[in-house]
C-alpha positions, -999 to 999 in steps of 0.1 A, spaced: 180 133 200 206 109 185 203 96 151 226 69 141 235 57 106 260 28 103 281 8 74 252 -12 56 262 -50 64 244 -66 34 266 -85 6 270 -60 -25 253 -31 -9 268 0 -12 242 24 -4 241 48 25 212 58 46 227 94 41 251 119 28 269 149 39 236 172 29 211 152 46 235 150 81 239 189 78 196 195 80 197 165 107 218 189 129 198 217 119 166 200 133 184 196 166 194 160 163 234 149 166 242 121 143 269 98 150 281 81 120 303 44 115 338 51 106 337 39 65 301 39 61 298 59 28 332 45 16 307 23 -14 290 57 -21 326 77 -23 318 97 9 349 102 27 346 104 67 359 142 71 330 147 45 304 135 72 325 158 101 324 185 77 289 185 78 287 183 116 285 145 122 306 130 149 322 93 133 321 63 153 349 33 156 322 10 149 286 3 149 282 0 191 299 31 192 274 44 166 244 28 176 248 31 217 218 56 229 202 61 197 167 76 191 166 65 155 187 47 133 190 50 95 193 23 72 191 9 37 190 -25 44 170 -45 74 198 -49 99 198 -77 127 176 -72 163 214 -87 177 231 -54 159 206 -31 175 208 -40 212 225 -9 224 201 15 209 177 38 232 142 19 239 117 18 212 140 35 191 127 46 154 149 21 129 140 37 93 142 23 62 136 -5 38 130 -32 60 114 -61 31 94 -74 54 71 -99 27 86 -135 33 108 -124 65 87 -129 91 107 -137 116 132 -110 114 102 -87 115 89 -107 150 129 -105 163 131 -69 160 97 -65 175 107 -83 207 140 -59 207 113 -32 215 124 -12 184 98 7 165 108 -4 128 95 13 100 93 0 65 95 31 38 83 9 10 46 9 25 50 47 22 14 56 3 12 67 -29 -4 107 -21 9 136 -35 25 148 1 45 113 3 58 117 -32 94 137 -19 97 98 5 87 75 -15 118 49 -20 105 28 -44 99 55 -72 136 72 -62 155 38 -67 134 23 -94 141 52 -113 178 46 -110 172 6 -119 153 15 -150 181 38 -163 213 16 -156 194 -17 -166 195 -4 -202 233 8 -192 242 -28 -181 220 -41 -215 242 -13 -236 276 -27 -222 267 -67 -229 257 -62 -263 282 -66 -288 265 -37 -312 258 -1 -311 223 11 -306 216 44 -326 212 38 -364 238 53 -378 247 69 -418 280 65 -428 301 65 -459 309 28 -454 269 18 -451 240 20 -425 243 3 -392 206 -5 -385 191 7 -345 185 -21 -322 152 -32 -310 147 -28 -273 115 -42 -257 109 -31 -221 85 -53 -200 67 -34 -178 62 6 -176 61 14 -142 85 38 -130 117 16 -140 100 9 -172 94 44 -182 128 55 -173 143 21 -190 118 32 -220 134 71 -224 172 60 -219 172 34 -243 154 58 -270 180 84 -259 205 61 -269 188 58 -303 172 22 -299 138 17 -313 119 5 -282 84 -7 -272 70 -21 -243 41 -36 -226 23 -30 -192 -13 -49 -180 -24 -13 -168 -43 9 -192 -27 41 -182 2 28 -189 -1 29 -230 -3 65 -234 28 70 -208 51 48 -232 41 65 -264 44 99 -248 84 86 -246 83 77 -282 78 42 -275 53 14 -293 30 1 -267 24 -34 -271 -7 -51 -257 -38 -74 -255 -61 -46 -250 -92 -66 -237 -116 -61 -205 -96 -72 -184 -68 -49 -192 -92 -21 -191 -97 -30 -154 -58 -47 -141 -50 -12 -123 -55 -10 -90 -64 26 -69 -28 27 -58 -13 24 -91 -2 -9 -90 -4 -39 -115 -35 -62 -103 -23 -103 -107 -37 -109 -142 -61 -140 -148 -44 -174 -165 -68 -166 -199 -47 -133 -205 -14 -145 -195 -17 -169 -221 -32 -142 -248 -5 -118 -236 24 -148 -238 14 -155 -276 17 -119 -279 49 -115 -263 63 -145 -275 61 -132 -314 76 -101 -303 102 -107 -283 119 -132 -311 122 -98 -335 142 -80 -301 180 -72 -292 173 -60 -260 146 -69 -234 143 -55 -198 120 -70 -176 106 -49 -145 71 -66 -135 67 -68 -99 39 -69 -78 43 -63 -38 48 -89 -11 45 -120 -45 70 -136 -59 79 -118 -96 56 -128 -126 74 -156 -148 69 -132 -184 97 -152 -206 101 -187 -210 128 -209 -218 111 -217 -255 113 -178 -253 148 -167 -245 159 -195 -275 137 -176 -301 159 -142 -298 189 -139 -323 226 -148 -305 238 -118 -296 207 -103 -283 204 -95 -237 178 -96 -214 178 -77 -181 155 -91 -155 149 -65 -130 132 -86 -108 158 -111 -107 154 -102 -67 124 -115 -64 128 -147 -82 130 -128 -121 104 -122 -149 124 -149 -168 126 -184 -164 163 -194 -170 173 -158 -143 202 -168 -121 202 -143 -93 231 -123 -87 247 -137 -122 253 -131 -157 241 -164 -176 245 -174 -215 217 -198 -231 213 -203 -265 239 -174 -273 214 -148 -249 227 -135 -225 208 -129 -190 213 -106 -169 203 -111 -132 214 -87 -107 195 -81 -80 205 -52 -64 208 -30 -98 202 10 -85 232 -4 -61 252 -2 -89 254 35 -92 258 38 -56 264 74 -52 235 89 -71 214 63 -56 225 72 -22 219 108 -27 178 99 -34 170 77 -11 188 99 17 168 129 10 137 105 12 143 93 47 153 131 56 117 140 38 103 120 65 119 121 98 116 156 91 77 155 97 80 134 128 108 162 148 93 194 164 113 219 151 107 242 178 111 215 205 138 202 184 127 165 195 109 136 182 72 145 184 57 108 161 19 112 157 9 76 157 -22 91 139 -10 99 108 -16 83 77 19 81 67 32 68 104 8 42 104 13 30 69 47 22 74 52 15 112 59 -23 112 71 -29 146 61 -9 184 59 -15 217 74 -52 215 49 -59 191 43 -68 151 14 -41 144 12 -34 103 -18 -52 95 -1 -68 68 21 -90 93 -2 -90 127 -31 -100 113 -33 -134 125 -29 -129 162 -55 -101 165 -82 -116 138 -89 -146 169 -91 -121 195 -119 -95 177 -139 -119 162 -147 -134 202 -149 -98 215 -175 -87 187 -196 -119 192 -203 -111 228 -206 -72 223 -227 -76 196 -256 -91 209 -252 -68 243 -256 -35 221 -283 -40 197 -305 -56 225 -304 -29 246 -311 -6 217 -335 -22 204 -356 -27 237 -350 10 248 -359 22 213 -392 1 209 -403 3 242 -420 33 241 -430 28 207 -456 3 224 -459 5 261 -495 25 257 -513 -7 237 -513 -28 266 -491 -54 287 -497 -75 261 -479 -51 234 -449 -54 247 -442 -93 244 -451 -88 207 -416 -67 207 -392 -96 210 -401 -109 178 -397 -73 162 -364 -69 183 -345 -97 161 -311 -98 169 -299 -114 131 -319 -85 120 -299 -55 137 -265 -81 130 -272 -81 93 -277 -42 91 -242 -39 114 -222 -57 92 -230 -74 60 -240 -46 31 -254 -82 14 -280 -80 37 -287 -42 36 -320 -42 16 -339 -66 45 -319 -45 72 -328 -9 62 -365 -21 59 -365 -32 96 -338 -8 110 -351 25 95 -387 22 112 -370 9 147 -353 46 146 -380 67 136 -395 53 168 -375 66 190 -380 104 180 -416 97 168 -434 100 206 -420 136 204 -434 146 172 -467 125 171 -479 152 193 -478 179 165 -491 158 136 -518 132 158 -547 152 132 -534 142 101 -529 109 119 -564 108 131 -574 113 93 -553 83 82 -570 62 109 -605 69 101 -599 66 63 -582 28 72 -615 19 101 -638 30 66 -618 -4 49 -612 -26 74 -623 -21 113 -590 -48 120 -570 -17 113 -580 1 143 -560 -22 163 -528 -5 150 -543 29 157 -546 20 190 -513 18 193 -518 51 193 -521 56 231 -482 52 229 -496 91 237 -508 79 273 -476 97 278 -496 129 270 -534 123 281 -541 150 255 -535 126 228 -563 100 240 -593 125 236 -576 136 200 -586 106 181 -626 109 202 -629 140 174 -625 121 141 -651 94 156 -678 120 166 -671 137 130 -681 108 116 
C-alpha cells in the first residue's frame, strides 16, 4: 500500500497533507509513503525530516504519485496531475467541491475515488478528523493576530504614570469555532470584545469567554440552528432587524472580524459600505470569509484595502498563514481517518463503503460523481421512472393476494367488489406522502388485518356470532356483511357456528 503526498500546487498555500509524525504511524500501519522532494519546505519540514521518519522522497510529483493507493492532499489537485496513480486510488482531502463541478466530474472520469474531508459529520467519533473545526480554529486566532498588527494602538487598557490608554473594542461576527477562538484571543490580549451569532447556543458560549453577546433575540433566532450545528440562512425581516443592530454597534468598534459562512453558499453580506464609513479611521476589519466572496461589502480577496481610513482585511487562505501549526492539525486529521479504513492486521486498505463516515465524504468512485450533493441530477430522472412502474406492480399484487381471501367465501360476485377496495392511489398515498397518512392508515390498516384474520377468526367466530345477532336485531341489511363470514368455507366448521346464535334466538 502506497500512500503518496506531494508539494501542494495552489498559489499561497503552504500547507502539507502531513508531517514527520503522521508518515512515521503511516509506516507503522504497513503503508510506504513516498513523498515530493520540497513539499513541507512552506511548513519548515526539511526532506531528511520526512526520511527520518521512514518516507522515501520523490524527484517530483510522477515519481511520487506513480502506483499510488491513496494520495494526500490539502488542496483539490488536477485529474491531469493524478494520471499515474493506481486505479480507483483514494485521493483525501479538502476537495471544495460547492461551485466546482466540473473538476469534481474530471476526477470522477480519472477513476479516482476522491474524498472530500469537509462533509466529514459532525458525531463525537469524527471529532479527531474533522478539518473544518482544526483550521478554523487556527483562522479565528491569527485573524485577531493580523487585526492586532494593522492597528496602529495597543489593545489591553493600560495604567501608567503618564495616563490611561483606554482597551480597544473588538466585535467578532459570528461564534462558530473561528469566532470563539477569535472571541478568547482578542480578550487575552486585553480587548473588550462582543460578538453576535443567529444561533441561540451561541450566546452563552461567547459570554462563557468573557464576551458581550449581541443579538436580535426573537423566534426566529430561537429556531436558526440547524441539527448539525450550523447557521440556518436567516429570513430578509431579521437581516434587516439584525443590520440596524449591527450597524449601531459596529460604529462604537476598533476591531471587527467577520467569520459567517454557511456550506456550499456564497458568504452572507453582514457590513455595508454606509457601514465600514461609520467606524473611526484607524479602526480594521478582518473578513474571514473573504474566500467565499466576504461578510463585507467593500472585501477585496486576497488584499489589504483602505476606505474611509478602515482598513480591510481580505485574505483568503488565513490558517495558511501559520503554516506549520496548521499543517500539524490537519495531518493528524487525515491520519485519524485513513487510519479506520487500513486493516491493521492485514496491513491493507480494507474501505467499508457502509460506513457513515465513508459515505459522507466519498465524492467520486467507480468513474462516477456519487455524493448526493453533486449526483443528484442524473439519478433523480432515472428513480422517479423505475418507482412509477414498480409501484403499481407491488401494491397490486398485495393488495389482491391480501384481500382475496378476505372475500372469496361471499360469492363470485364478492370478489369484483375488491377492485374498488384495492385502490392503487390509496396504497400510493400510504407508501409515500405522510400528508396523506390519516386516509391511508384508515384503508391500509384493515387490508392487513386481513391477511392474518382467516387464521384467527377460527378462535373468536363466538364472540363474532354475538356481534352479528346483536347487528340482524337493528337492521337485517347487516347480515349481508356477516355473511361474509363464510370467508370460513375454508373451514366447514365455521358455517354451522353462526346456525347456533340463530336457533338461540
Amino acid at each position: 500500500m502506497k500512500i503518496a503526498i506531494v508539494r501542494e500546487r495552489f498559489e499561497g498555500e503552504n500547507r502539507v497533507a502531513a508531517t514527520p509524525e503522521t508518515v512515521g504511524k503511516l509506516i507503522a500501519l504497513g503503508a510506504s509513503v513516498a513523498v515530493e522532494k520540497g513539499a513541507g519546505l512552506g511548513s519548515r519540514i526539511l526532506d531528511k525530516e520526512y526520511q527520518a521518519a521512514g518516507a522515501t522522497i520523490a524527484a517530483g510529483a510522477d515519481a511520487a504519485l506513480k502506483g499510488a493507493e491513496v494520495v494526500l492532499t490539502v488542496r483539490r489537485p488536477t485529474a491531469a496531475s493524478l494520471g499515474g496513480v493506481a486505479k480507483g486510488a483514494l485521493v483525501i482531502g479538502a476537495l471544495d467541491p460547492y461551485g466546482n463541478d466540473k473538476d469534481v466530474a474530471a476526477l470522477a472520469k480519472a477513476g479516482v475515488t476522491a474524498v472530500s474531508m469537509e462533509f466529514m459529520p459532525r458525531i463525537t467519533r469524527a471529532q479527531v478528523m474533522d478539518i473544518l473545526s482544526s483550521q478554523a480554529n487556527l483562522a479565528g486566532y491569527q485573524g485577531v493576530v493580523e487585526a492586532a498588527a494593522e492597528f496602529d494602538r495597543a489593545l489591553p487598557m493600560m495604567m501608567t504614570a503618564a495616563g490611561t490608554v483606554r482597551p480597544a473594542r473588538a466585535f467578532v461576527m459570528g461564534a462558530g469555532v473561528a469566532g470563539l477562538q477569535a472571541i478568547a484571543t482578542a480578550k487575552r490580549l486585553g480587548a473588550v470584545v462582543s460578538a453576535t451569532d443567529v444561533r441561540p447556543a451561541a450566546k452563552e458560549q461567547v459570554e462563557s469567554l468573557g464576551g458581550k453577546f449581541i443579538a436580535v433575540e426573537d423566534d426566529e433566532f430561537k429556531q436558526a440552528e440547524t441539527a448539525g450545528g450550523y447557521a440556518k440562512q436567516m429570513s430578509a425581516a431579521y437581516q434587516a432587524k439584525q443590520a440596524e443592530l449591527t450597524a449601531t454597534h459596529i460604529a462604537k468598534q476598533d476591531i471587527v472580524i467577520t467569520t459567517a459562512l454557511i456550506p456550499g453558499r456564497p458568504a452572507p453580506r453582514l457590513i455595508t459600505k454606509a457601514m465600514v464609513e461609520s467606524m473611526a479611521p484607524g479602526s480594521v476589519i478582518v473578513d474571514l470569509a473573504a474566500e467565499r466572496g466576504g461578510n463585507v461589502e467593500l472585501t477585496v480577496p486576497g488584499k489589504v484595502i483602505e476606505h474611509n481610513g478602515v482598513k480591510i482585511i481580505g485574505y483568503t487562505n488565513v490558517q495558511g498563514r501559520i503554516p506549520t501549526t496548521a499543517s500539524q492539525l490537519y495531518a493528524r486529521n487525515l491520519l485519524a481517518f485513513l487510519t479506520t479504513l487500513i486493516d491493521a492486521k492485514e496491513k491493507k486498505l480494507a474501505i467499508n463503503w457502509d460506513d457513515e463516515l465513508v459515505k459522507a465524504t466519498v465524492l467520486t468512485r467507480d468513474g462516477k460523481v456519487v455524493h448526493p450533493n453533486f449526483a443528484a441530477p442524473a439519478p433523480a430522472e432515472a428513480k422517479p421512472a423505475a418507482v412509477a412502474k414498480a409501484a403499481p406492480k407491488a401494491p397490486a399484487k398485495t393488495v389482491e393476494a391480501k384481500a382475496a381471501p378476505a372475500k372469496t367465501g361471499a360469492s363470485g360476485k364478492a370478489a369484483p367488489a375488491k377492485k374498488p377496495v384495492a385502490k392503487k392511489p390509496v396504497v400510493a398515498a400510504m407508501a409515500d406522502a405522510p400528508k396523506k397518512a390519516a386516509p391511508g392508515v384508515a384503508q391500509s390498516v384493515p387490508a392487513a388485518a386481513e391477511a392474518p384474520a382467516p387464521a384467527k377468526r377460527a378462535a373468536t367466530k363466538k364472540a363474532a356470532a354475538v356481534i352479528d345477532a346483536a347487528a340482524a336485531a337493528k337492521a337485517p341489511a347487516a347480515k349481508k356483511p356477516a355473511a361474509s363470514k363464510p370467508a370460513a368455507t375454508k373451514k366447514p366448521a365455521a358455517a354451522k357456528k353462526p346456525a347456533a346464535p340463530k336457533g338461540a334466538k
